[in-house]
C-alpha positions as CSV (number, residue, x, y, z in Angstrom):
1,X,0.0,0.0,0.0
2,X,1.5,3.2,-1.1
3,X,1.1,6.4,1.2
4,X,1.2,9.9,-0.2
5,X,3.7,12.2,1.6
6,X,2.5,15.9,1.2
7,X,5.5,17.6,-0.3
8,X,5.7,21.3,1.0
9,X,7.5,23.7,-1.1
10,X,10.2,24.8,1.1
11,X,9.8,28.4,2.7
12,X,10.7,31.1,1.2
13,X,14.2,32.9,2.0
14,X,14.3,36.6,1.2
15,X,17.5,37.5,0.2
16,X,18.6,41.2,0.8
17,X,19.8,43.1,-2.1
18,X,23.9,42.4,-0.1
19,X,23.5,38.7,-1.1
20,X,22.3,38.2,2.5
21,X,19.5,36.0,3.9
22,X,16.8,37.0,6.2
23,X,13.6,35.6,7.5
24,X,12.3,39.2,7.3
25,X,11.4,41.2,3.7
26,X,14.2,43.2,2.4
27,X,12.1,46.1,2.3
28,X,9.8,47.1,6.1
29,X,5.7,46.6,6.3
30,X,5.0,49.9,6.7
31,X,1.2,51.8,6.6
32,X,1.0,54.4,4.3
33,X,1.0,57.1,6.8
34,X,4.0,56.0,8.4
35,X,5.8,55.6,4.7
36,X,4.6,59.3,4.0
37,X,6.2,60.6,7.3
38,X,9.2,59.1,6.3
39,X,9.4,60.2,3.1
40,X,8.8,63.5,4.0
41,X,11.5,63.3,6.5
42,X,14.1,62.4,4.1
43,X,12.9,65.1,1.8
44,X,13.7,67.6,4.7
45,X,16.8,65.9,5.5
46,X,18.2,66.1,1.6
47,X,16.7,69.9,1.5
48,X,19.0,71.0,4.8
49,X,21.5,68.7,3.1
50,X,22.1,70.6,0.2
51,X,21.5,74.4,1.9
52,X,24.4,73.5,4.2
53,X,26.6,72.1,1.0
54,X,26.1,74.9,-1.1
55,X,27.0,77.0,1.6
56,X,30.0,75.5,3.1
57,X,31.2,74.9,-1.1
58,X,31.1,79.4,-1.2
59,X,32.2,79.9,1.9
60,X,35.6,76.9,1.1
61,X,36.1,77.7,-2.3
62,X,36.5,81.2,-1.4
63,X,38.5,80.8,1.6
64,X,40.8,78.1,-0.4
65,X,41.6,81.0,-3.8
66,X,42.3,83.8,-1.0
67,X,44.7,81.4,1.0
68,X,45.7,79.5,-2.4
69,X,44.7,76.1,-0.1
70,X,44.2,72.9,-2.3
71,X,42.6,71.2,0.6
72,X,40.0,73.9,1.2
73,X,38.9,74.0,-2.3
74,X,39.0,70.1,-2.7
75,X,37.0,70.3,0.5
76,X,34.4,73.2,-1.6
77,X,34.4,70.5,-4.8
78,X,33.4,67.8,-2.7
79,X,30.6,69.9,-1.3
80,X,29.4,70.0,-4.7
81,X,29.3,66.2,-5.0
82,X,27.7,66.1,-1.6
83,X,24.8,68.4,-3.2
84,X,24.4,66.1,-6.3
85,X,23.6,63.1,-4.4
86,X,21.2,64.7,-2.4
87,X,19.6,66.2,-5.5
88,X,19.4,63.0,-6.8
89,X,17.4,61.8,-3.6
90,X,15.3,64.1,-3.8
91,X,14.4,64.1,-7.4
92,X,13.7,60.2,-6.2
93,X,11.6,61.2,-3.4
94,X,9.4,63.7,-5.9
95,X,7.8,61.0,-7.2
96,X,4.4,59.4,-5.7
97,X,6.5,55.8,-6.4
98,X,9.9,56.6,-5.3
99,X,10.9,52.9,-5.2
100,X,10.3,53.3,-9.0
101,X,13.5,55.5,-9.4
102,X,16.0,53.5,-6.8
103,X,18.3,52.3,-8.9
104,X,18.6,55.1,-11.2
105,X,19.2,57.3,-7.2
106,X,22.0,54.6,-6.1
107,X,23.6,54.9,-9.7
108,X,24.0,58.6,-9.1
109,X,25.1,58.4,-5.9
110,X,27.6,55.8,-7.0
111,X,28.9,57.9,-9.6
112,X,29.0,60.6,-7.0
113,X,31.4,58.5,-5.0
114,X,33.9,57.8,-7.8
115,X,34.1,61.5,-8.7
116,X,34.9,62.3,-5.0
117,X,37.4,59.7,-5.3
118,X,38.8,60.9,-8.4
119,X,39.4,64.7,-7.5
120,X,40.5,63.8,-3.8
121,X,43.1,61.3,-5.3
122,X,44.1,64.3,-7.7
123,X,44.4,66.8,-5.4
124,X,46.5,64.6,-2.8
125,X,49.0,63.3,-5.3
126,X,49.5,67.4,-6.0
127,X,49.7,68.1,-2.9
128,X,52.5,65.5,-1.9
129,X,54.7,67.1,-5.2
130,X,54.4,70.7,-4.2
131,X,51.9,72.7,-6.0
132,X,53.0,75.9,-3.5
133,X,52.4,76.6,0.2
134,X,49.0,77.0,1.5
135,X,48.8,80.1,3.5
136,X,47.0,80.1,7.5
137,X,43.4,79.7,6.8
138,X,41.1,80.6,10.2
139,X,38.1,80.1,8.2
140,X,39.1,77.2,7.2
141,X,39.6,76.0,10.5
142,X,36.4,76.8,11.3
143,X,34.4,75.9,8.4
144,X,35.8,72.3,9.0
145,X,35.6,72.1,12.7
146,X,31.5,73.2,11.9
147,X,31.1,70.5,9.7
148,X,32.4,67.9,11.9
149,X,29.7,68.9,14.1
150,X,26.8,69.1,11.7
151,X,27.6,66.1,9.3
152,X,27.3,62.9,11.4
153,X,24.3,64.1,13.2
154,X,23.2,64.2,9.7
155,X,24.2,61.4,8.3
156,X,22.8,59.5,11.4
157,X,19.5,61.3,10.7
158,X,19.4,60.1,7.2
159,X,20.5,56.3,8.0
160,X,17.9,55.9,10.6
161,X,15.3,57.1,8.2
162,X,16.8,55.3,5.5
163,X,16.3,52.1,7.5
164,X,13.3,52.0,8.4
165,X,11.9,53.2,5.1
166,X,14.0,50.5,3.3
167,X,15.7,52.6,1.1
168,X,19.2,51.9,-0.4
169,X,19.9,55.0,-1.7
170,X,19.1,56.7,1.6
171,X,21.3,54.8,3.4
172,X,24.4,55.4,0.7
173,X,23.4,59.1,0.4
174,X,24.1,59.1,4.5
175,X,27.4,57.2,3.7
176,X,28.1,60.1,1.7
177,X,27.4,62.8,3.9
178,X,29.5,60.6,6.4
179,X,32.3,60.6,3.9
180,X,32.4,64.7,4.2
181,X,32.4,63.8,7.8
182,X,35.7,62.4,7.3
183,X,37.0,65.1,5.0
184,X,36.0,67.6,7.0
185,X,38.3,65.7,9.9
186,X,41.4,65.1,7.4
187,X,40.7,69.1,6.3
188,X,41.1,70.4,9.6
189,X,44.0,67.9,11.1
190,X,45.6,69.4,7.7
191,X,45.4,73.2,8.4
192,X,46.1,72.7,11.8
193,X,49.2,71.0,11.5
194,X,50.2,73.1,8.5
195,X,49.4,76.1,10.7
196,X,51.6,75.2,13.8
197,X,53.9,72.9,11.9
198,X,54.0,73.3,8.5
199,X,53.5,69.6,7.8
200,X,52.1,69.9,4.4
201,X,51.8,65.7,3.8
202,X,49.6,64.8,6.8
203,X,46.6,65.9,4.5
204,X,46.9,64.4,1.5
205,X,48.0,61.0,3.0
206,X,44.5,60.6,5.2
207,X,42.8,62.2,2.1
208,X,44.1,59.3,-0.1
209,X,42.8,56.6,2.3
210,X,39.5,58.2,2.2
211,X,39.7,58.3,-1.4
212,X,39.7,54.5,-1.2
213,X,36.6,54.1,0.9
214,X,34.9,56.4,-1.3
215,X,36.0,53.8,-3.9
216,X,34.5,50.7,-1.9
217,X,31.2,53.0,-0.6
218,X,30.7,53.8,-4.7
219,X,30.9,49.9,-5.5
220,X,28.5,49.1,-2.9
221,X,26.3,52.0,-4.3
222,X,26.3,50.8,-8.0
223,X,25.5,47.3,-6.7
224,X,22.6,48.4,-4.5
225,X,24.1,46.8,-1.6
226,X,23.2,49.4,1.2
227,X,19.7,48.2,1.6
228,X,20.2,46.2,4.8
């Protein structure tokens, strides 16, 4: 006599977009009005975002000419990156299916990454040959000691949200604004040092061991690997 087994399909594994398994979906049950809080959240978060870039790229750029400071303007440049990749969140979050327009966000953002990574090895590789010595910059010095104040309550802002809302490009757009964190460290170690010490190489050195994270955070990006 022959006896049926019932054959269950085995359960399903959800796979996060890092090649990870969980038990949980990659992307949070949410209720609408708790999506729509969120997303408004992130849309204030990339709007302060960008005010404070634009600003701090002026006030760097300018200070960096006057005191003919590579770092300073590198520092104003990457501002300018910073403000792309938050435009590009936002232009994401204008749409009533932002979900829709994720990958096209993270391939910005991505792109964003390897440009940083591309000037900031420039400049440092100049910097270590002599281009000409930076002149005492006490904006500078400020500008970067500001910004090492403002940017990781930022980015922690934006990775929070980015979490619980699911969204990749979120959570790489507060990897970038972390990222200026750093800079804005390596910017102000640099002037100070160059300041009281005249040691010209500390900065570029750090600056080119950021470059290479920005290089790893960009292929992460591209891959949409910040999801989880």
């Amino acid at each position: 006599m022959s006896h049926e087994v019932d054959r269950q399909p085995p359960a399903a594994t959800d796979t996060c977009c890092d090649g990870c398994s969980a038990d949980a979906p990659a992307k949070p049950s949410l209720s609408d009005d708790r999506r729509a809080v969120l997303s408004r959240r992130v849309r204030l978060l990339v709007g302060a975002t960008i005010t404070y870039n634009v600003i701090e790229a002026i006030v760097a750029i300018t200070a960096g000419t006057a005191a003919s400071s590579a770092a300073l303007i590198g520092f104003g440049l990457d501002s300018t990156i910073e403000v792309a990749s938050a435009t590009a969140v936002a232009w994401q979050f204008s749409s009533k299916d932002p979900e829709a327009r994720e990958r096209v966000t993270l391939r910005i953002i991505a792109v964003s990454f390897f440009a940083l990574a591309a000037y900031v090895t420039f400049d440092a590789v100049r910097a270590l040959f002599g281009t000409g010595e930076a002149e005492h910059s006490t904006v500078g010095i400020v500008l970067a000691a500001l910004s090492l104040l403002i940017m990781p309550a930022l980015s922690a802002a934006q990775r929070r949200t980015g979490r619980e809302l699911g969204s990749g490009s979120v959570v790489a757009d507060s990897k970038q604004t972390l990222l200026c964190t750093y800079l804005s460290g390596v910017l102000l170690v640099g002037l100070v040092l160059n300041s009281l010490f005249g040691w010209s190489w500390a900065d570029p050195l750090a600056a080119l061991v950021i470059a290479g994270v920005a290089i790893k955070e960009g292929r992460e990006a591209w891959r949409g690997e910040h999801c989880c």
